[in-house]
C-alpha positions as CSV (number, residue, x, y, z in Angstrom):
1,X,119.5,90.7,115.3
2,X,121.9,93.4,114.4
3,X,121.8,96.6,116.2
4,X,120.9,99.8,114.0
5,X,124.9,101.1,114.0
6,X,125.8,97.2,112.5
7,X,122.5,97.5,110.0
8,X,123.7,100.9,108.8
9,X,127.0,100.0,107.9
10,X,125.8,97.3,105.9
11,X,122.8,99.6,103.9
12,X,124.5,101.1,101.1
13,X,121.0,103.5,101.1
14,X,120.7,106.3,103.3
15,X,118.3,106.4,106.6
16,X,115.6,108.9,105.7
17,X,112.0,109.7,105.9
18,X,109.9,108.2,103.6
19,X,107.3,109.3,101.5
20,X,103.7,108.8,103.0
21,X,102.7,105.7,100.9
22,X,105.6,102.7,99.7
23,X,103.9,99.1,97.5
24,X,105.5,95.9,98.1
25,X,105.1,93.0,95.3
26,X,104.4,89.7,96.1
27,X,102.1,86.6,95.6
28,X,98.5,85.6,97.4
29,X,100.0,82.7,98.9
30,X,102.9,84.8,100.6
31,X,100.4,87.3,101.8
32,X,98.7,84.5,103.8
33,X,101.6,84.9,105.7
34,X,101.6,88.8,105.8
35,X,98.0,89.7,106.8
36,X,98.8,87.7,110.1
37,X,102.8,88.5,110.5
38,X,103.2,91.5,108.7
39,X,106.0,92.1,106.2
40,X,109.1,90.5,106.9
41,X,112.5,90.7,105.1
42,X,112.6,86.7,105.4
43,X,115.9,85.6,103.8
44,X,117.0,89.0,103.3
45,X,118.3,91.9,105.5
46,X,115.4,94.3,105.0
47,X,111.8,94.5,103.3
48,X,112.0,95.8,99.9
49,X,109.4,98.4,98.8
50,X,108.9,100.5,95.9
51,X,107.8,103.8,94.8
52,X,105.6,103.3,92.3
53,X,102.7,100.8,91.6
54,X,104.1,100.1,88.5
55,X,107.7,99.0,89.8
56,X,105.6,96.9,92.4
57,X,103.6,95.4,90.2
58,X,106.9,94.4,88.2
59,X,108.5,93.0,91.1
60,X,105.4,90.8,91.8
61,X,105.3,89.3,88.5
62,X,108.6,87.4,88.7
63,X,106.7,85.5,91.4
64,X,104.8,82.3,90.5
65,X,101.0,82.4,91.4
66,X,98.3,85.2,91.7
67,X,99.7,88.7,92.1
68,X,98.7,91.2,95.4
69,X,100.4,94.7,95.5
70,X,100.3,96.2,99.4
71,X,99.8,99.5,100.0
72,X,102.1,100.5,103.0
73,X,101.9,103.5,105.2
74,X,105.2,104.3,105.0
75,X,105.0,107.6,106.9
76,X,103.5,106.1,109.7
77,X,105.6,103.5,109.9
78,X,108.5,106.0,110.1
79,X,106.5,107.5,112.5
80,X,106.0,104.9,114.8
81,X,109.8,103.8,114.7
82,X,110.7,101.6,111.9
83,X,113.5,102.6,109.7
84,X,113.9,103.2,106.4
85,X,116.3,103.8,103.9
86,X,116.2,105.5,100.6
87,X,118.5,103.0,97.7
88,X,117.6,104.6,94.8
89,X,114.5,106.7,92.9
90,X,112.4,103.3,93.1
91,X,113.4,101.1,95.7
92,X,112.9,101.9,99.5
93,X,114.4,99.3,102.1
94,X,112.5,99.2,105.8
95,X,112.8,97.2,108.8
96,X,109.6,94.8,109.6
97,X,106.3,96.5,108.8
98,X,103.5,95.4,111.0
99,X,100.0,94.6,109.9
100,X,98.4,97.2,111.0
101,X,100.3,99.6,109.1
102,X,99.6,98.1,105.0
103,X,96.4,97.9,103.0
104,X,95.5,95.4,100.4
């Protein structure tokens, strides 16, 4: 894994706090995988989140299969040590969120 000077140099957002609640888009079968592992950036650098329900629910619908929006306690993620990075007025990137710290 890249250390946090390596992973900023590659972020073209910047490394901020974030607001208190982010939504992630995805599928019921993916969040199978979620509820037990939390959410992971899998093939990409870093979990993408969004803003607003309605981006979420836009990024969850180029997925095949039923929809599921997570609620993620951004704040206290922050809080508790993850980073995050502000990209743009919709888009969030974060580091691996845990379990405990989303809602259905």
């Amino acid at each position: 894994m890249k250390n946090i000077l390596e992973k900023l140099l590659y972020m073209t957002g910047e490394l901020k706090m974030p607001p208190e609640i982010l939504y992630h888009g995805t599928t019921e079968e993916a969040y199978k995988q979620i509820q037990y592992e939390g959410l992971k950036p899998m093939s990409r650098n870093y979990v993408h989140l969004s803003i607003e329900l309605a981006t979420a629910q836009i990024v969850a619908a180029r997925h095949h299969g039923a929809k599921v929006i997570l609620k993620v306690n951004a704040l206290e993620a922050w809080n508790a040590g993850i980073h995050f990075w502000y990209c743009n007025d919709t888009t969030w990137d974060a580091e691996a969120i845990p379990v405990a710290l989303q809602l259905k």
